[in-house]
C-alpha positions in Angstrom: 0.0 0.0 0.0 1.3 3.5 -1.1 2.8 5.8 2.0 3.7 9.4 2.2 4.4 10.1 6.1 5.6 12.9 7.9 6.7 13.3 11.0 7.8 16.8 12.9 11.0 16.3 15.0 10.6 17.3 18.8 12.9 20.3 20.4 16.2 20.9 20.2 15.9 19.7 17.0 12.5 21.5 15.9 14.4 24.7 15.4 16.2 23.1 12.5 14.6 20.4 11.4 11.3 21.0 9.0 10.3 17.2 8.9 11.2 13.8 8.5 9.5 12.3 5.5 8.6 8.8 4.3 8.0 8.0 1.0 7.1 4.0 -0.1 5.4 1.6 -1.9 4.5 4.1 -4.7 4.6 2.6 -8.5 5.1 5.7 -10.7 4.3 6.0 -14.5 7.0 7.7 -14.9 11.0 7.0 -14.7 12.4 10.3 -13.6 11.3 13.7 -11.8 12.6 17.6 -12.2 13.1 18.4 -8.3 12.4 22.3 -7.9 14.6 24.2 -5.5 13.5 25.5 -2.5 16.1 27.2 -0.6 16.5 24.0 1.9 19.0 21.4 2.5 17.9 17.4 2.8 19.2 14.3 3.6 18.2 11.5 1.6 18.3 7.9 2.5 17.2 5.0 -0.1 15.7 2.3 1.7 15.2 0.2 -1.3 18.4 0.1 -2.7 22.2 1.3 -1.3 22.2 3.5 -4.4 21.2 7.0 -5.5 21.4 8.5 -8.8 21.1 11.8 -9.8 21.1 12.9 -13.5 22.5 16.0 -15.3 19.5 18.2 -15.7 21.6 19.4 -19.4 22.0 16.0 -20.4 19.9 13.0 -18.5 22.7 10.4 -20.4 24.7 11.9 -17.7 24.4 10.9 -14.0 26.1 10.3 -10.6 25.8 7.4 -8.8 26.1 8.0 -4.7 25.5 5.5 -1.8 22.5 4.9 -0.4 22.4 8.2 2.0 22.8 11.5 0.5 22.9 15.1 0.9 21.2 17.6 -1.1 22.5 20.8 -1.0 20.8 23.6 -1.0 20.1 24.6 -4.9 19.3 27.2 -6.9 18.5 25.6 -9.7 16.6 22.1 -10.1 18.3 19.1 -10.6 16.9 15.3 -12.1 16.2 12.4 -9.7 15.1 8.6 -10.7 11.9 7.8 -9.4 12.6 4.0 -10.1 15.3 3.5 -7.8 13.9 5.4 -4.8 10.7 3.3 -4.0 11.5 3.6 -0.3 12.8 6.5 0.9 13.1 8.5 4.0 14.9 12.2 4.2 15.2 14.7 6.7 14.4 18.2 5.2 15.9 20.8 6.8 14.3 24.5 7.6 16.5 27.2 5.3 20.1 27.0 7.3 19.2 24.6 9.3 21.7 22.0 8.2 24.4 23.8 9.6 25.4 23.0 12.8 25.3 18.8 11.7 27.9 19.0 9.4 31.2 20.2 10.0 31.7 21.7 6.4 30.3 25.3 5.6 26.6 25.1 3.7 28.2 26.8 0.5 30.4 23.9 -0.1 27.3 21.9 -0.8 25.5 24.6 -3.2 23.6 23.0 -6.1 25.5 19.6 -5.0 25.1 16.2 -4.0 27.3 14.3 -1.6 27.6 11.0 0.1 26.7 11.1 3.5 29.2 8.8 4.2 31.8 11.0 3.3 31.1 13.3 6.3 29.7 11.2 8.5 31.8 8.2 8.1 31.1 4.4 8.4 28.7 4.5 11.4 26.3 5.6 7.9 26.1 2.6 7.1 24.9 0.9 10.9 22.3 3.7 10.5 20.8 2.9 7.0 20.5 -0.8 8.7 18.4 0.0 12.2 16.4 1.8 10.0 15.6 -0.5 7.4 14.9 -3.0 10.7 12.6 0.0 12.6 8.9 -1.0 11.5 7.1 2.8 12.1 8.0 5.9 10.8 8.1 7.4 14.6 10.7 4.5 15.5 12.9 6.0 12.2 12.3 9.4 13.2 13.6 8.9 16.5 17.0 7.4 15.2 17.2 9.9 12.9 16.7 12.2 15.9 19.1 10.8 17.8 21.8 10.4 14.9 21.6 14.0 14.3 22.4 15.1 17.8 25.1 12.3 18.1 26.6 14.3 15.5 26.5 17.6 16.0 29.5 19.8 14.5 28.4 23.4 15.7 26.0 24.1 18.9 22.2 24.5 18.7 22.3 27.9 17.6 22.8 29.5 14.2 24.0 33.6 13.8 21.5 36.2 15.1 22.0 38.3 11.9 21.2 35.1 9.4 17.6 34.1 11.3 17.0 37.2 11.3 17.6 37.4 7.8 16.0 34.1 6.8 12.7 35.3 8.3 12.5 38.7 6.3 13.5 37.0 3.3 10.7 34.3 3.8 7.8 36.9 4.5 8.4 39.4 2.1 10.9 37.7 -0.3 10.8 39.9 -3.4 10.5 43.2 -1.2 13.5 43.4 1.3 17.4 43.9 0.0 20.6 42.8 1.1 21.2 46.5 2.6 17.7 47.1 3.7 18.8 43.9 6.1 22.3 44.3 6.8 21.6 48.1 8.0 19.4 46.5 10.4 21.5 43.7 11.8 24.3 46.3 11.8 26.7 44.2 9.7 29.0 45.3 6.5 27.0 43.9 3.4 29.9 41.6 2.9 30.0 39.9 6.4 26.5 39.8 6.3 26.6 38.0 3.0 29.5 35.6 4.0 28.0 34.1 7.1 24.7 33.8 5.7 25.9 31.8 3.1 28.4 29.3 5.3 25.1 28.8 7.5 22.5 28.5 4.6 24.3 27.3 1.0 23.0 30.1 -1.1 23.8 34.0 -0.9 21.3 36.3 0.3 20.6 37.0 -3.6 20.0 33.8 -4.9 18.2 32.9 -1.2 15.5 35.2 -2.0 15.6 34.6 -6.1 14.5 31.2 -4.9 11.7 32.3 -2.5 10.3 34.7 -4.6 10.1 30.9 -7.3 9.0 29.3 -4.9 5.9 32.3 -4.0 4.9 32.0 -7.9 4.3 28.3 -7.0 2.5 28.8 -4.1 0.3 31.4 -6.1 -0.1 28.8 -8.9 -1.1 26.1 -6.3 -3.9 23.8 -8.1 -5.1 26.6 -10.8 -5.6 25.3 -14.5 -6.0 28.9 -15.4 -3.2 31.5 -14.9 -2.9 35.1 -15.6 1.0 34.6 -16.2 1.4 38.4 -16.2 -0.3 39.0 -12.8 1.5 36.7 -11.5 4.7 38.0 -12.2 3.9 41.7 -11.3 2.5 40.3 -8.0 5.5 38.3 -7.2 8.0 41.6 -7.8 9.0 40.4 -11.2 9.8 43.7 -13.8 7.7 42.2 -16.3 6.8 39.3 -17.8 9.9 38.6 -19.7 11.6 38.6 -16.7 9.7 36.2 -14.8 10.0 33.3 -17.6 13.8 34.1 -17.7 13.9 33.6 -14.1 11.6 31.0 -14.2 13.6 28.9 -16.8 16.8 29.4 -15.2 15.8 28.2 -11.9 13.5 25.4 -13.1 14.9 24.3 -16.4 11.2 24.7 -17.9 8.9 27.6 -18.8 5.9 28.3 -16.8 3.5 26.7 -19.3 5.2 23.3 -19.0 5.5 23.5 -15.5 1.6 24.0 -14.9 1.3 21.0 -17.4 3.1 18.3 -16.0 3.1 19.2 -12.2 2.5 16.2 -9.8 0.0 17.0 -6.2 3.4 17.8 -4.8 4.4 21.4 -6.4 8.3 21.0 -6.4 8.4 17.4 -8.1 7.6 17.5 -12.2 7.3 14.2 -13.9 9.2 13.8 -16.3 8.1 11.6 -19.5 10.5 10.3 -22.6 
């Protein structure tokens, strides 16, 4: 029987952590999905097989093949997974810089990439793939999860002042506060503020809200069959409309029409057909 669960993590950890997701038992009529970028970090664990790939969103001849547990950057632009291969999964998706203090590598190393989890976490990745494929509830694989994540803490609980400060403005009004507007009043320099916001999230304050403001026309979209394309894009702070489908191609790899063609119930996975 098909499962989508979620599960929302308990404190310390509910600061940082969005949810814990399971995924299973799904048979797709399709092969592969366009993932859309929202401005988060994830780690992704394939419970059906110890393999991951991911596929050049350019070329789909062209992939990388990673083990079982993953981390997904936080991206800018979207990026092709394989559906087949991932008919059990579980991930922990991160709020926006919330991955930081688990992982002893800045967030902007990881921008618009993939890496092995056990390349930062080490061996013990594997001994955690295996209780969880032996936990039979999704709380039971939340808690280890849970309790992996703290075990491996890098950084303390606590990310910069000036960056959730940041991360809220941006989220709220994403397409009508600047860089300086915010940096004024978190009295940094426009360049520290810029630095440390991108160690702790993976993106620049720039691209950060570039992405939110996507992520608003998608929101806007939601379930309509009908859009006023130009509305749209005036309402979400685009120039015009030219703009908007630049921006929107860039980001998504597809123009707007597309996207409101093939969308899936979920808004940030698009099937993808050959």
């Amino acid at each position: 029987m098909p499962v989508y669960h979620t599960y929302s993590p308990q404190p310390p950890l509910a600061e940082f952590v969005d949810l814990f997701w399971l995924y299973e038992g799904f048979e797709q009529t399709h092969t592969r999905e366009c993932r859309l970028p929202d401005g988060s970090m994830e780690l992704i664990i394939n419970l059906h097989d110890d393999t991951i790939p991911v596929y050049d969103r350019q070329n789909t001849d062209q992939f990388q093949t990673f083990r079982g547990c993953v981390i997904c950057g936080a991206h800018s632009e979207s990026f092709i997974i394989d559906t087949a291969s991932l008919a059990s999964v579980m991930g922990v998706h991160f709020k926006p810089g919330g991955a930081f203090p688990f992982f002893k590598l800045p967030a902007s190393e990881l921008h618009n990439a993939h890496v092995s989890l056990q390349t930062v976490w080490g061996a013990a990745v594997d001994d955690l793939r295996e209780q969880l494929l032996e936990a039979e509830t999704l709380e039971i694989r939340s808690c280890i999860l849970e309790q992996a994540l703290l075990a491996r803490l890098a950084r303390p609980l606590v990310g910069h002042p000036a960056v959730a400060f940041a991360l809220k403005e941006f989220q709220e009004v994403p397409h009508t506060r600047t860089i300086s507007d915010v940096s004024e009043r978190i009295g940094l320099s426009s360049r520290r503020f810029i630095q440390v916001f991108h160690e702790e999230v993976g993106l620049t304050p720039k691209l950060f809200c570039r992405v939110q403001r996507f992520q608003e026309v998608l929101r806007r979209i939601g379930r309509e069959q009908q859009v006023e394309w130009v509305d749209i894009a005036l309402t979400c702070g685009y120039f015009d409309q030219a703009h908007f489908i630049h921006d929107f191609r860039a980001i998504s790899g597809l123009n707007p029409g597309a996207y409101l063609l093939n969308r899936s119930e979920h808004l940030n996975h698009v099937p993808l057909y050959d």
